[in-house]
Structures are given as structure tokens and as C-alpha cells.
ChimeraX commands (.cxc) that place a marker at each C-alpha (Angstrom):
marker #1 position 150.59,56.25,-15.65 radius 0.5
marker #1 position 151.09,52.43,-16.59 radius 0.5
marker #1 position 150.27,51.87,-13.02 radius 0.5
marker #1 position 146.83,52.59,-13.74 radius 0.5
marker #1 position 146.19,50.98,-16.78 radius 0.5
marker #1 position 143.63,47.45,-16.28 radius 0.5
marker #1 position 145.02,44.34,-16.84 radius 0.5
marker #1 position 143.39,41.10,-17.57 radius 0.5
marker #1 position 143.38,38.52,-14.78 radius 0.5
marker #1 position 145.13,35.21,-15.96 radius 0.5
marker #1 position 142.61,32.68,-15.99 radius 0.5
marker #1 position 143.74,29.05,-14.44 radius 0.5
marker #1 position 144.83,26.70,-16.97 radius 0.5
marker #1 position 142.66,23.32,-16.75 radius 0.5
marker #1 position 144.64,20.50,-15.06 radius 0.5
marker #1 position 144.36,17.30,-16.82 radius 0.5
marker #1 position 143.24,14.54,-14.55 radius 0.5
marker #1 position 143.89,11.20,-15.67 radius 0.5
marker #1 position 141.66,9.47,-13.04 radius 0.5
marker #1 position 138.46,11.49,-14.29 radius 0.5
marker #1 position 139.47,11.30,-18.00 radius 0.5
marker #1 position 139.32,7.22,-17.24 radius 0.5
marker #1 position 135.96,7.08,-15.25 radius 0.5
marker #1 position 133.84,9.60,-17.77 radius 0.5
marker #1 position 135.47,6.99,-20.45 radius 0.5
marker #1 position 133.95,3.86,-19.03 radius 0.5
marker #1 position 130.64,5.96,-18.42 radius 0.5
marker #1 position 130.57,6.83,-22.24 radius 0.5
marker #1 position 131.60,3.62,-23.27 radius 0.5
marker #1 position 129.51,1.53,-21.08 radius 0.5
marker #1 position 125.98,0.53,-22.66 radius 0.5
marker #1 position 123.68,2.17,-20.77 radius 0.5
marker #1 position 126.09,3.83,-18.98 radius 0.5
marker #1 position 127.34,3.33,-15.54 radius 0.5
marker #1 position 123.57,3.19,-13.92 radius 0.5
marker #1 position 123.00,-0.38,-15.27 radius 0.5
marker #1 position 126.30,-1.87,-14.64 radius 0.5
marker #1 position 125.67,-2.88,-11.23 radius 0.5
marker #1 position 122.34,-5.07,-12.02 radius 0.5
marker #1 position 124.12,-5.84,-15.21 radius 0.5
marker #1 position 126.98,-7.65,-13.51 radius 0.5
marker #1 position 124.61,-10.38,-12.91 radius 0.5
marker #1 position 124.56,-11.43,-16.11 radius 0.5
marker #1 position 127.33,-13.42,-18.25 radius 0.5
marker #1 position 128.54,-10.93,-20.76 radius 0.5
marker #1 position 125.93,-8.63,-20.56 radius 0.5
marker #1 position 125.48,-7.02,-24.36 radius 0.5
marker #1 position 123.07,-4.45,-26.00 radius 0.5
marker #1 position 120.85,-6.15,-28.24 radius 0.5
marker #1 position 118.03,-3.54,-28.86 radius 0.5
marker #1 position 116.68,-0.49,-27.93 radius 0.5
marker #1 position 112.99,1.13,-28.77 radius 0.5
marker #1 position 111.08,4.36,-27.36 radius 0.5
marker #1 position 107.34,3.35,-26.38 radius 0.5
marker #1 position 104.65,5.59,-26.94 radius 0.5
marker #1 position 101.14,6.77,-25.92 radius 0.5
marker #1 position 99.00,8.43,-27.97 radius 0.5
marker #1 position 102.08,9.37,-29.19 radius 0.5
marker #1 position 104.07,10.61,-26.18 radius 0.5
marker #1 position 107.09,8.84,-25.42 radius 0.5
marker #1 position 106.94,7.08,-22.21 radius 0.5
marker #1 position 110.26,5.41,-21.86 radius 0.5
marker #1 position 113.33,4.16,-24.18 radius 0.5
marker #1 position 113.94,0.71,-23.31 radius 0.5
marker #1 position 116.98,-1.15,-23.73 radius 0.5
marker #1 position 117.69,-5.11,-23.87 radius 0.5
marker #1 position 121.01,-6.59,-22.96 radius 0.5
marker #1 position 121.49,-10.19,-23.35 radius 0.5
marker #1 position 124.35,-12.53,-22.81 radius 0.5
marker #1 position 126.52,-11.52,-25.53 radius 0.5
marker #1 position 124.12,-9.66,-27.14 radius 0.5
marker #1 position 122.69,-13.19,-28.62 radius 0.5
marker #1 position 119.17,-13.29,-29.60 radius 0.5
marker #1 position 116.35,-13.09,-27.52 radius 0.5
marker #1 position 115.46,-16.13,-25.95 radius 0.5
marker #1 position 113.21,-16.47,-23.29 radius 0.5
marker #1 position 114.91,-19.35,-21.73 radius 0.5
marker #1 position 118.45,-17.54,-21.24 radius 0.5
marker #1 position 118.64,-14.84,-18.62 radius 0.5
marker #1 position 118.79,-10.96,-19.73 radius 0.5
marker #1 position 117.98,-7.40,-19.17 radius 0.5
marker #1 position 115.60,-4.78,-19.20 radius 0.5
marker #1 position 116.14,-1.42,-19.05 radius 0.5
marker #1 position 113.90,1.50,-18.73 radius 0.5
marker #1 position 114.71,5.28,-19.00 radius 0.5
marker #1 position 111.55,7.00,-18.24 radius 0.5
marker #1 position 110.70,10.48,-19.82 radius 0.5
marker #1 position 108.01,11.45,-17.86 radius 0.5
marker #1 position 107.17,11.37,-14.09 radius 0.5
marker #1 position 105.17,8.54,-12.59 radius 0.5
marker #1 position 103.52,7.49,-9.05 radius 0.5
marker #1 position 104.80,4.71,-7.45 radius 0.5
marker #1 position 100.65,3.48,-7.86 radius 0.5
marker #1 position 100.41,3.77,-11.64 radius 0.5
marker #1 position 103.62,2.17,-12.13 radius 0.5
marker #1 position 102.17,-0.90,-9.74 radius 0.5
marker #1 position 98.63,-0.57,-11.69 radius 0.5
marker #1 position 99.71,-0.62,-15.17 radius 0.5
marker #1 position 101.92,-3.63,-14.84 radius 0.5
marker #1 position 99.17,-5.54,-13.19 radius 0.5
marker #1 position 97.01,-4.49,-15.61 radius 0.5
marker #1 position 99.33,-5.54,-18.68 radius 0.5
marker #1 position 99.97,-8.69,-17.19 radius 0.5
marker #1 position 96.14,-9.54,-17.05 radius 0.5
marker #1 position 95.50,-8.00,-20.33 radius 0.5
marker #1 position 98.17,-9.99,-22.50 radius 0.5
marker #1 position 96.88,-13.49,-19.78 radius 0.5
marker #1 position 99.85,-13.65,-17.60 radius 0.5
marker #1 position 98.71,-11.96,-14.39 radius 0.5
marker #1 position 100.06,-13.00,-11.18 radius 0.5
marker #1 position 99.08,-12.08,-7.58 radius 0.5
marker #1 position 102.09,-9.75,-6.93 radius 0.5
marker #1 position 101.07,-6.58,-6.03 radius 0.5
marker #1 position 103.08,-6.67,-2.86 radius 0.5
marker #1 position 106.24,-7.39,-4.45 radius 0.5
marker #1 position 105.77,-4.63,-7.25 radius 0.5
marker #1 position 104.74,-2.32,-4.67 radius 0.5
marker #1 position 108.27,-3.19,-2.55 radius 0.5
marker #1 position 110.37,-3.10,-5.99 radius 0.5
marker #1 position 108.63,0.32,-7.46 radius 0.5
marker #1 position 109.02,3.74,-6.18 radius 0.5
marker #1 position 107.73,7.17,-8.11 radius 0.5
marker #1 position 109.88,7.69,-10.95 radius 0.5
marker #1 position 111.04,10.98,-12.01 radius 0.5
marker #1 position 112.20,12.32,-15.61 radius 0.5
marker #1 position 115.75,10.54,-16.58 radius 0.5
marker #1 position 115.15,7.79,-14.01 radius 0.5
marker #1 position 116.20,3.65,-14.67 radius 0.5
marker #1 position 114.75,1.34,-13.83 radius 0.5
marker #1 position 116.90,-2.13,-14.62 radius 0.5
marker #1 position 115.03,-5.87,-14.24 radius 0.5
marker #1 position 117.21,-8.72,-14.79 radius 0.5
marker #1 position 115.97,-12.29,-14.77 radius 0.5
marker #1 position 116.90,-15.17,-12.82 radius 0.5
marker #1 position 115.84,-18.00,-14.15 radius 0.5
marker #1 position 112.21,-18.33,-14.87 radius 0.5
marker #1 position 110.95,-17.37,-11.17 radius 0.5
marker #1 position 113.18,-14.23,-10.31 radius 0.5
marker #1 position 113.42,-10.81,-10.97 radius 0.5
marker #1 position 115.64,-8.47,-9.37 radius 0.5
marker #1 position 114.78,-4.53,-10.06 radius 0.5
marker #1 position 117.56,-1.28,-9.71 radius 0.5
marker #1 position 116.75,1.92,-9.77 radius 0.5
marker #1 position 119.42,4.33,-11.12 radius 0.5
marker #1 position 121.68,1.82,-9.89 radius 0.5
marker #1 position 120.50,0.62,-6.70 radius 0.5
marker #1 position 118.62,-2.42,-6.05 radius 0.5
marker #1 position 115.37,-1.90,-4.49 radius 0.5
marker #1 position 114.43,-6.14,-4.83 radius 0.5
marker #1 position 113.85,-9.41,-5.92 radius 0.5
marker #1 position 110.27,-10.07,-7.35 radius 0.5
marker #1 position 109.96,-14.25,-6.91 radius 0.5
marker #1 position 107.13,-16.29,-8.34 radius 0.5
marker #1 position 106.75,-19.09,-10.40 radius 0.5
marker #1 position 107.05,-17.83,-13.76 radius 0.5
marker #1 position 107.42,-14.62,-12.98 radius 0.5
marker #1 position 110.68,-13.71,-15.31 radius 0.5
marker #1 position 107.55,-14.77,-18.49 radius 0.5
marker #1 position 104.78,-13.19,-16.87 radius 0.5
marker #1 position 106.47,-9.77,-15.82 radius 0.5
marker #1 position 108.68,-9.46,-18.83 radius 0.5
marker #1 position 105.75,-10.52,-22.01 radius 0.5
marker #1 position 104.30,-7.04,-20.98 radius 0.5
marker #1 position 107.65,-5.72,-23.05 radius 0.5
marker #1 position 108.86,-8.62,-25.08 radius 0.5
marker #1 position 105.96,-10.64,-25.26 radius 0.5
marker #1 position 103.68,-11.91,-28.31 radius 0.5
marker #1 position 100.84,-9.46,-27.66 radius 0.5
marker #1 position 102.61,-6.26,-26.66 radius 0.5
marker #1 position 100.55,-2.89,-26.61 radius 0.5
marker #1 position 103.17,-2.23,-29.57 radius 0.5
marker #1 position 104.77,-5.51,-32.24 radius 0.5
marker #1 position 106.79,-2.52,-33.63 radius 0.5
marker #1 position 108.25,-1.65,-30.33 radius 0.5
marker #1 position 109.13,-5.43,-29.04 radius 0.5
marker #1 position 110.05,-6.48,-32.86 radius 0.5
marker #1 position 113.13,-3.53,-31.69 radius 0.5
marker #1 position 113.84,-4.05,-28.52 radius 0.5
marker #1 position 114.18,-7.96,-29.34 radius 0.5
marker #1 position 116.73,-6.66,-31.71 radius 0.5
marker #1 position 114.63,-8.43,-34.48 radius 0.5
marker link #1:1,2 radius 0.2
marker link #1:2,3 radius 0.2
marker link #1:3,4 radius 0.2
marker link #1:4,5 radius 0.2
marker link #1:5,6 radius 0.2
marker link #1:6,7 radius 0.2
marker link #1:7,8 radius 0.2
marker link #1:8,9 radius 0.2
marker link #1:9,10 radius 0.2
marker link #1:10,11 radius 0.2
marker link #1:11,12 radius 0.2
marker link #1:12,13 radius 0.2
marker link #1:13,14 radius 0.2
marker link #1:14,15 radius 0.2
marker link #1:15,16 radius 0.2
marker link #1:16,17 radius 0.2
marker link #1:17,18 radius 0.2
marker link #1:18,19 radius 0.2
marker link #1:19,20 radius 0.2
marker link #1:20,21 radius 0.2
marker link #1:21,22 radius 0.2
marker link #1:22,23 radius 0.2
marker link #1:23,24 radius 0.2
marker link #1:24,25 radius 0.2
marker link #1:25,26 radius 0.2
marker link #1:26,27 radius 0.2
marker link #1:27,28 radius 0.2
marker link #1:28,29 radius 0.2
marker link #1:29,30 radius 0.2
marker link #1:30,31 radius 0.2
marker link #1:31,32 radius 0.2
marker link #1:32,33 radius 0.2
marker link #1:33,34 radius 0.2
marker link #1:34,35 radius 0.2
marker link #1:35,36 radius 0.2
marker link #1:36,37 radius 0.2
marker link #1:37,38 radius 0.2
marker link #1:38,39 radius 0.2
marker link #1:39,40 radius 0.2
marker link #1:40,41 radius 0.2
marker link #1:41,42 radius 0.2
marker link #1:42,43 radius 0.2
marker link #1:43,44 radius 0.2
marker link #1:44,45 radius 0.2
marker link #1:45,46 radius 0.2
marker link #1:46,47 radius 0.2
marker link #1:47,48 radius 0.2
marker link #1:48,49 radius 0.2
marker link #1:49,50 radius 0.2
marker link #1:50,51 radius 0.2
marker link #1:51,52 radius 0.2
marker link #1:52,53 radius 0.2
marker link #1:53,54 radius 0.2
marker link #1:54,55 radius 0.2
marker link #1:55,56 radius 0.2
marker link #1:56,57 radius 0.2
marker link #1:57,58 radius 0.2
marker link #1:58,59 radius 0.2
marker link #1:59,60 radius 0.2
marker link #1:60,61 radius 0.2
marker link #1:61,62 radius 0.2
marker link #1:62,63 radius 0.2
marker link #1:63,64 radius 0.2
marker link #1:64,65 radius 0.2
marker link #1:65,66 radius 0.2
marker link #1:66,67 radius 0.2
marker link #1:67,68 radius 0.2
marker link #1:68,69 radius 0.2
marker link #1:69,70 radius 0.2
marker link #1:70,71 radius 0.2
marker link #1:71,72 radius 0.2
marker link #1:72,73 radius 0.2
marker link #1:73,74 radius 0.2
marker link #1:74,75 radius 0.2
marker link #1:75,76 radius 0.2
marker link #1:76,77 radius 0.2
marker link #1:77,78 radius 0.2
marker link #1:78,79 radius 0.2
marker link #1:79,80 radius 0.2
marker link #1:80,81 radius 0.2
marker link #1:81,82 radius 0.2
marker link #1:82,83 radius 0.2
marker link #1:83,84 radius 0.2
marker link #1:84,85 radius 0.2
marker link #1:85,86 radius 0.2
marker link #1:86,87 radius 0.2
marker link #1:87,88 radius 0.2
marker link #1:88,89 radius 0.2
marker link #1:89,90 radius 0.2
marker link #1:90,91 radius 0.2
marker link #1:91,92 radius 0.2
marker link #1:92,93 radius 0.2
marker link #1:93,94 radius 0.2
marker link #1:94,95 radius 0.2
marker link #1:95,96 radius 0.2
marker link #1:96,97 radius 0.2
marker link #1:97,98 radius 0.2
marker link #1:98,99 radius 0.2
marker link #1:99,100 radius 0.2
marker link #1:100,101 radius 0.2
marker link #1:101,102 radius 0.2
marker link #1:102,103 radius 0.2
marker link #1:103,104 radius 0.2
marker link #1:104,105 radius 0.2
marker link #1:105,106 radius 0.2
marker link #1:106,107 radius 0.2
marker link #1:107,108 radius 0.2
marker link #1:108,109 radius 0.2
marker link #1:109,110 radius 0.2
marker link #1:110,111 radius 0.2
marker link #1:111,112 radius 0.2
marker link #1:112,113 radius 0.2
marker link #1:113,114 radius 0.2
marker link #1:114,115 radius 0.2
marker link #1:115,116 radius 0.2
marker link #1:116,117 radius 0.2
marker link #1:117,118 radius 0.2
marker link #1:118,119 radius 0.2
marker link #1:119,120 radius 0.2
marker link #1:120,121 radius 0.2
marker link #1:121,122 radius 0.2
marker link #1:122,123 radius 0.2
marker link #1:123,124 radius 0.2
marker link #1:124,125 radius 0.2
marker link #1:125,126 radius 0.2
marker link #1:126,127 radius 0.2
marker link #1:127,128 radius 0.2
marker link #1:128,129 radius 0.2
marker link #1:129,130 radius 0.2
marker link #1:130,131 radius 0.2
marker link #1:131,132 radius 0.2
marker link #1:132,133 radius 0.2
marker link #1:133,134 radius 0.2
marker link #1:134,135 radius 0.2
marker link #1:135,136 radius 0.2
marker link #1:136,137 radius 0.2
marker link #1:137,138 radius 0.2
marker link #1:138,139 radius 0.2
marker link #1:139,140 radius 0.2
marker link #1:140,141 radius 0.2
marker link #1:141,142 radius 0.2
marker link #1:142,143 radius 0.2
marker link #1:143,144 radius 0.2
marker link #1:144,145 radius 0.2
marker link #1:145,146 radius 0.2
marker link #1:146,147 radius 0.2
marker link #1:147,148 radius 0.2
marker link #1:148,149 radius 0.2
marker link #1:149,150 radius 0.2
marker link #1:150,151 radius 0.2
marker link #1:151,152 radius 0.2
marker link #1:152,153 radius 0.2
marker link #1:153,154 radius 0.2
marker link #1:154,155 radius 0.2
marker link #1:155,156 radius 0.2
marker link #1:156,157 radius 0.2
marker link #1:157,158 radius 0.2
marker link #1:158,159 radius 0.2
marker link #1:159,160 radius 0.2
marker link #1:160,161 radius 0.2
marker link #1:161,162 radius 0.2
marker link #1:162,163 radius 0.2
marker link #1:163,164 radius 0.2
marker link #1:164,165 radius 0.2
marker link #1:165,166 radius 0.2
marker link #1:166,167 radius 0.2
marker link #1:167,168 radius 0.2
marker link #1:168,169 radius 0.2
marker link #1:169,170 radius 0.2
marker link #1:170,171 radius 0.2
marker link #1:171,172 radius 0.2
marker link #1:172,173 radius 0.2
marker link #1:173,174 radius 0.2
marker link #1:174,175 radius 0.2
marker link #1:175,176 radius 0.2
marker link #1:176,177 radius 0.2
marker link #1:177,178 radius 0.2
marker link #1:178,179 radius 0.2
marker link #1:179,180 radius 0.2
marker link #1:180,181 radius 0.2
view
């Protein structure tokens, strides 16, 4: 009768892959993770230098992190970073609307609708967006890792990035941490 008694399949033993062990190391270990690293490249040293979660009536929007070149302090005439990690969904229209309206609001507006509306597509839950500055007149945009463009105008790097590390922010609390300050 020991023919018939049940026995337990073996289960398969994990294999330890050295490769994957490596790549989900540099992922962990990465600020920001591997979805910024290929916007990040552009800059010298790329470093985190804040981080901050802005809210809406007191929804969380996005957590936003700044890198700068070594993770110096903010300074609007050195190149650096922005990243956003959005929480909710958004249109590809009130992404456009809301930065033009920021930028007119806090007296930097610029007529760049059709650059914003080439750089931003809907966003989705978990999505990056990555801007990184080019001297004063460029901005070049990545979502999750891809570049979708460069935004050029004169001032543009001043006038697009004040809406998030500007002197009259929707939120002093929020730039005050993201500037690292």
C-alpha cells in the first residue's frame, strides 16, 4: 500500500541570478530610480537635493524631486532637474492649461503652448515626468524615461521652472523642500 500513499511535489529551488541581483541593485540604489537616469545623464553629477509632495485642497498631486549637480544648492544659474511622480491621472489639456496658467499667474508666461502641447501627453497614476535645463533657454522633458522634447525659448528654463521653485509658488513650504532649503 505505500504505492498509494500522496507525496508532496518538490518545489524548484530559486536559481540565483547574478545579472538580475546587479540590475534591481542599481534600480534601488539609483535616485529616482532607473526612470530618470536617462534625462539625468545630461547633467554633471546629477544628485538628489530635495524632494516634497504638492497638494490640493489637500490631495496629493505629485512628489517632486530636485537633482542638482552634486546635489549643491539650488541655483538658478547652474543646470538641474525636475522630477515629477504623479499620483493621480491627468489630460494631456490640463497638464498644458495649468502650466500656462502658473506661468501667467506667478508673471512669467510665455507663448508656448505648442511646445507644451508636443512635450506633454496624459499622465497616468505612477507616471514621471523628468525636465532638465539647458541653460537658461532649454528644456528637455522624459516621460518614464523617454524623451518626448526640447521646450526652447528665451528664458524658458526661469519661466517654466518658477512655477515649482520659484519665489511665489502656489506652496513656500513645498519649494522651501524641494530646494532642499
Amino acid at each position: 500500500m505505500a504505492f498509494l500513499q500522496k507525496t508532496r511535489p518538490s518545489l524548484p529551488r530559486p536559481i540565483f541570478n547574478p545579472l538580475r541581483a546587479a540590475l534591481l541593485s542599481v534600480a534601488l540604489l539609483t535616485p529616482g530610480g532607473l526612470s530618470a537616469s536617462s534625462g539625468l545623464n545630461t547633467l554633471d553629477d546629477a544628485q538628489l537635493r530635495g524632494t516634497a509632495t504638492f497638494r490640493y485642497l489637500g490631495f496629493p498631486l505629485y512628489d517632486a524631486q530636485l537633482f542638482t549637480s552634486g546635489g549643491a544648492a539650488f541655483n538658478w544659474s547652474q543646470d538641474f532637474g525636475l522630477e515629477l511622480t504623479y499620483r493621480r491621472n491627468l489630460t494631456q489639456k490640463a497638464l498644458v492649461n495649468s502650466t500656462l496658467d502658473e506661468m501667467a499667474r506667478i508673471g512669467r508666461p510665455a507663448p508656448v503652448r505648442d511646445q507644451l502641447q508636443t512635450c506633454f501627453k496624459a499622465v497616468n497614476k505612477g507616471d514621471r515626468y523628468l525636465a532638465v535645463s539647458d541653460g537658461p533657454d532649454a528644456v528637455s522633458f522624459w516621460l518614464n524615461g523617454r524623451k518626448t522634447c526640447t521646450m526652447t525659448y528665451p528664458g524658458i528654463k526661469r519661466s517654466f521652472m518658477s512655477v515649482f521653485l520659484g519665489e511665489n509658488t502656489r506652496s513656500a513650504a513645498f519649494t522651501q523642500k524641494l530646494r532642499g532649503q
